[in-house]
C-alpha positions in Angstrom: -118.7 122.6 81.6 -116.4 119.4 81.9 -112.9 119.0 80.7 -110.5 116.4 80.1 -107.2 116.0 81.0 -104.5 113.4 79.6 -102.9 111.5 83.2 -100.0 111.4 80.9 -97.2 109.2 83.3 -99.6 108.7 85.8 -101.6 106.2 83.7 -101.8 104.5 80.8 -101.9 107.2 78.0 -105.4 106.1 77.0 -106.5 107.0 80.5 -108.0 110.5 81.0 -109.4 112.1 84.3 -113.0 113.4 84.3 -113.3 116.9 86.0 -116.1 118.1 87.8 -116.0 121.8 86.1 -113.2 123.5 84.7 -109.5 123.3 86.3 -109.1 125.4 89.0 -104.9 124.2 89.6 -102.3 126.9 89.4 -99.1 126.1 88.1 -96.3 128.6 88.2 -92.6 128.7 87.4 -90.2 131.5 88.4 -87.3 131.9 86.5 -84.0 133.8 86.7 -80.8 133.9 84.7 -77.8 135.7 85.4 -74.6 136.6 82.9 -71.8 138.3 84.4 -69.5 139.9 82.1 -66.1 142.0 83.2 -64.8 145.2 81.7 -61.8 146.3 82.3 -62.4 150.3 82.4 -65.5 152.4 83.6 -65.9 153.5 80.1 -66.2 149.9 78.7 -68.9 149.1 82.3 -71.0 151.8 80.9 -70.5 150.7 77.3 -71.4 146.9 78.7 -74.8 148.6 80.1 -75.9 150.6 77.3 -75.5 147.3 75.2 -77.1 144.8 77.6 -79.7 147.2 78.4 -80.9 147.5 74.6 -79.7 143.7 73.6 -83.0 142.9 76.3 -85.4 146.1 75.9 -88.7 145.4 75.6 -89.3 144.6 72.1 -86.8 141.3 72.3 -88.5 140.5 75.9 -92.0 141.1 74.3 -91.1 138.5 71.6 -89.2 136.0 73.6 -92.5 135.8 76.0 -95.1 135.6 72.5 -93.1 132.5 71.7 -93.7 131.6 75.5 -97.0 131.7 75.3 -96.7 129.8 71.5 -94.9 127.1 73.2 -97.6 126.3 76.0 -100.4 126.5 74.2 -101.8 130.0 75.4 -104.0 132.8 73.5 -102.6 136.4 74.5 -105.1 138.6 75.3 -103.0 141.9 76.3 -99.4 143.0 76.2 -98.0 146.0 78.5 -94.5 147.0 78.1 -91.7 149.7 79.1 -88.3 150.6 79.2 -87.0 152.4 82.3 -84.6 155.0 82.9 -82.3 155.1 83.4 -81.4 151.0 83.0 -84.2 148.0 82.2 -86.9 146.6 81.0 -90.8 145.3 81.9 -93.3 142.6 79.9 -96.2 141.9 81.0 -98.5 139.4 78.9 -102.1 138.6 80.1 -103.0 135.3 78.7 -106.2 132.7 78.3 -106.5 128.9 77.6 -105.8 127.7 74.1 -105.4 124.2 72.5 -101.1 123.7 72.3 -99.8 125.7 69.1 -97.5 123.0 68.4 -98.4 119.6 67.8 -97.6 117.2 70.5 -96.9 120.0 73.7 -98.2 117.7 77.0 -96.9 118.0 80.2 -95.2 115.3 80.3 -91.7 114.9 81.8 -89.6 115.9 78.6 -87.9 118.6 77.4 -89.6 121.3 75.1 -88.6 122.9 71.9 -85.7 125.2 71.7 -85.7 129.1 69.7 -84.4 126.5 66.5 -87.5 124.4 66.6 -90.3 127.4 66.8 -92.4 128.8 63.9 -99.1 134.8 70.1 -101.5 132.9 70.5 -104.8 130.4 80.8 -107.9 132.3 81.6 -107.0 135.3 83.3 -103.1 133.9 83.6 -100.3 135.9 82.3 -96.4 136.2 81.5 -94.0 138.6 82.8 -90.5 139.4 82.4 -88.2 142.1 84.2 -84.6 142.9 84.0 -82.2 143.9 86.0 -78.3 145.1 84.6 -75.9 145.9 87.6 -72.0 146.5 88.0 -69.8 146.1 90.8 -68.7 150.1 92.3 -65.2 149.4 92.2 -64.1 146.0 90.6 -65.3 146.1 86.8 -67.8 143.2 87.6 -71.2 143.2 85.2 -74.2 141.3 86.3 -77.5 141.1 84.0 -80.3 139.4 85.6 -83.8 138.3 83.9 -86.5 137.6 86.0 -89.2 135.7 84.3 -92.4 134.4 85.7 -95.0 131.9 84.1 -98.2 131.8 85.8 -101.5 129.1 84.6 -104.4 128.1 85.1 -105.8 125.4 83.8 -104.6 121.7 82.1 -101.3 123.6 80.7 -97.7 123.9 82.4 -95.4 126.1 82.1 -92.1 123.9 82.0 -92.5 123.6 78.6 -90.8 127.0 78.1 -87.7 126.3 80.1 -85.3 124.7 77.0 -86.9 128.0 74.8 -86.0 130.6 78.3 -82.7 128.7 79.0 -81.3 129.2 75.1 -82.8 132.6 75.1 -80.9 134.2 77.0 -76.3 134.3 77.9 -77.3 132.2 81.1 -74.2 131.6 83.0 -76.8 130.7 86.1 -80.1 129.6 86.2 -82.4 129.3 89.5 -86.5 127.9 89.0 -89.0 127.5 91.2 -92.1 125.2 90.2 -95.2 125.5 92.3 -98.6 123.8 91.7 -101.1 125.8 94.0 -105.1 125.3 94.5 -107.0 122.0 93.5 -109.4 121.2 91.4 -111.9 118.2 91.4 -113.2 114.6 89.8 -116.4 113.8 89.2 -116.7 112.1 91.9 -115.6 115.1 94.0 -112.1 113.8 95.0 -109.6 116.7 95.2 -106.6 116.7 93.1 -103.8 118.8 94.4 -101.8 118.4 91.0 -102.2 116.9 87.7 -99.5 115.7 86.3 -96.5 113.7 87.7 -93.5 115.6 88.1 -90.1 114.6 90.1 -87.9 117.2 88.9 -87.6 120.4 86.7 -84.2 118.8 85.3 -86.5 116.2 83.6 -88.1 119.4 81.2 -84.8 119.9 80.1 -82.7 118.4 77.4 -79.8 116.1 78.0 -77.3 118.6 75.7 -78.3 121.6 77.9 -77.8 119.7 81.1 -74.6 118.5 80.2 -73.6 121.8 80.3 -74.7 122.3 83.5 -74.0 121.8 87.3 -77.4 121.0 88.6 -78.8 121.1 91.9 -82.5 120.0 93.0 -84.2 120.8 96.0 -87.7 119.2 96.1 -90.6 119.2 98.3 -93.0 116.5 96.9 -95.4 117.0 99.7 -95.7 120.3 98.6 -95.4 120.2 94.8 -93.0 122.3 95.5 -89.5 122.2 93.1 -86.3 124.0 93.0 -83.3 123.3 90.3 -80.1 125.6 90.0 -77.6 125.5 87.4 -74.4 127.3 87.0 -72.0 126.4 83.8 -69.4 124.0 84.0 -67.1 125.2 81.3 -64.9 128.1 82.1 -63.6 130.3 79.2 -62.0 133.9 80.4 -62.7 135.1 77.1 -66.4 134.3 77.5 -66.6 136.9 80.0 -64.5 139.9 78.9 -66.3 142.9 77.4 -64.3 144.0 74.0 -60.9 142.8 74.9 -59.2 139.9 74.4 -57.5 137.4 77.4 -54.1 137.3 74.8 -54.0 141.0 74.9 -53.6 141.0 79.1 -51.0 140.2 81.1 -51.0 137.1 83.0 -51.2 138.5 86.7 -54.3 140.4 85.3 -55.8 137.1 83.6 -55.8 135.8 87.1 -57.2 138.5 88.7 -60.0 138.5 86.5 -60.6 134.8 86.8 -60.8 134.9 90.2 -63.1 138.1 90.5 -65.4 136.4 87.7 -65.5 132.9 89.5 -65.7 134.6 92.9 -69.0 136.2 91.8 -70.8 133.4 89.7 -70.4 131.3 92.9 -71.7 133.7 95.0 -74.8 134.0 93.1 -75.2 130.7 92.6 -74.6 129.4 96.6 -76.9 132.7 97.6 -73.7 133.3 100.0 -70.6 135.5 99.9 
């Protein structure tokens, strides 16, 4: 069978491409946020685990990646899930092709909805979300990290999900990659290596969320290939201390744990100690 696909920027929006069977592209984004908290005792570390480890166990990741799917348009076809011992969590969704759930979803460059704006529905294409909480052996550093991965085939993108991942989660970093992989053909036989314009993940984001944001891009058009990092630009101590607050420490210990907490957010962020 034949399908058609909007050109969206490409063309003018009355413009469609004619396939020559179904499309065989493969669009893909990996996601991964990070939130580093402090505690200031390995009682209050522990407590910090326990809490981030059930605030993310499978149930919330199974729901946050239903609305996913909601969001680009997908029907799930299978669900898998655990919780490990002793620390995180695993969702798998395997997914099909489905006509948008909410009105209007292209993939055109433009930010979509948020968790405020939603209301589980790529053949053989799935969803999957792992997480990771880890602590520092000596320092009283707390890292959470959420790997998420979007995988479809078909007219549908991913990037649609990004505002919805971003607000989902305490994301103090964020690193995507965006890959289009395969091809898939016109009528006429002509290969077509991607099928919608794209010249930057940022553009799938809204303006209030970047504002927020330092934002890097590193971009490989040739390959459709596409890279964004963001780490917060506000700084408040008390956003990161576990149970305590910054007015009940004294101020050589404030600084301390400033430094410790900036120290490790720019790490992960530059890849580099």
């Amino acid at each position: 069978m034949s399908r058609f696909l909007e050109r969206n920027s490409m063309t003018d929006a009355q413009d469609k491409i004619r396939l020559f069977g179904f499309n065989n592209l493969t669009k893909t984004l990996s996601f991964n946020i990070y939130d580093v908290c402090y505690a200031c005792s390995k009682a209050e570390v522990k407590e910090y685990i326990d809490y981030i480890d059930e605030e993310y166990n499978s149930t919330r990741l199974t729901e946050i990646l239903e609305n996913v799917a909601s969001i680009i348009g997908a029907n799930i076809l299978n669900i898998a899930k655990a919780d490990y011992d002793p620390l995180g969590a695993s969702v798998t969704l395997l997914i099909s092709e489905e006509v948008p759930a909410l009105a209007g979803v292209t993939n055109s460059e433009s930010p979509g909805p948020t968790p405020e704006t939603l209301v589980a529905h790529l053949d053989k294409s799935h969803l999957t979300v792992h997480t990771y909480p880890e602590t520092h052996p000596a320092q009283g550093i707390c890292t959470f990290r959420a790997d998420i991965d979007v995988s479809t085939c078909g007219m549908i993108s991913p990037l649609k999900a990004l505002n919805y991942l971003i607000h989902s989660f305490e994301s103090d970093i964020v690193i995507m990659d965006y890959r289009v992989r395969g091809f898939t053909r016109d009528t006429s036989g002509k290969k077509l290596f991607i099928d919608h314009e794209i010249n930057s993940i940022q553009n799938y984001i809204d303006d209030d969320t970047k504002g927020q944001y330092q934002m890097v891009d590193i971009n490989m058009y040739q390959e459709n290939l596409f890279h964004t990092k963001m780490m917060l630009k506000d700084f408040d101590l008390n956003d990161y201390l576990f149970r305590v607050d910054k007015k009940d420490l004294p101020e050589k210990e404030q600084e301390k744990i400033d430094c410790l907490i900036r120290k490790e957010i720019e790490e992960i962020f530059n890849g580099k100690e």
